[in-house]
C-alpha positions, 0 to 999 in steps of 0.5 A: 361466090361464097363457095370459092375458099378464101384465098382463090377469093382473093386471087379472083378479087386481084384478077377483076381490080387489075382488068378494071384498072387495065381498062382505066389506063386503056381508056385514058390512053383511047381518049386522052390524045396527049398522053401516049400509053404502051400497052405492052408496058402496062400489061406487063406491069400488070402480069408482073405486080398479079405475080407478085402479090399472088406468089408473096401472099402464098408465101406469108399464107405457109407462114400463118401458123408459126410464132409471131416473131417467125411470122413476121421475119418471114413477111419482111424478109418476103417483102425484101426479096419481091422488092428486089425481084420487081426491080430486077423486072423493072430494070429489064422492062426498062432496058431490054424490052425499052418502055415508055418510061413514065407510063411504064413506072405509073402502071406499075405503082398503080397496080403494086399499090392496089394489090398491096391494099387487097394483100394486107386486108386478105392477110389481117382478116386470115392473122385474125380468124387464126388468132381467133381459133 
């Protein structure tokens, strides 16, 4: 694995954390009879957050090596756009394809915020080696 170039690394480390917590939500609605999962819906939080994140990580990847002040405006200006793109998701989601609402919203924070943790370690350790250099 140490082979693989750090960022298809990282794409494989976000692949594995959402199947687990895909298998988590799979599991509790197995399990736990009184909460009523769709499955639809957390694959589709998943296949949409996985999208997210992969896109937004490439996008501040191409930025790396501009000023600091370039390098931020485009990771917030970045993050702006994926927060409107994912509620525009959301709201088809919720409107055209008629989720269940509540295991819908949860999938869909439990994944954004997994994969924003994995986004921001990836994204600290690549500033930092190119600070480095």
């Amino acid at each position: 694995m140490r082979n693989l170039s750090g960022y298809i690394r990282f794409v494989l480390y976000i692949s594995l954390s959402g199947l687990f917590l895909f298998l988590i939500f799979v599991l509790i609605d197995y399990f736990v009879v009184s909460i009523n999962l769709e499955i639809s819906s957390i694959i589709f939080s998943w296949i949409l957050c996985t999208l997210n994140v992969v896109i937004g990580t490439k996008y501040i990847m191409n930025s790396l090596d501009k000023d600091n002040s370039k390098f931020m405006i485009s990771i917030y200006g970045g993050m702006v756009v994926r927060l409107f793109v994912v509620l525009g998701f959301i709201a088809i989601g919720l409107l055209l394809f008629d989720f269940e609402k509540a295991g819908f919203v949860i999938s869909l924070f439990c994944f954004y915020f997994l994969f924003l943790i994995f986004e921001l370690h990836y994204i600290t350790n690549i500033k930092k080696e190119k600070d480095f250099k």
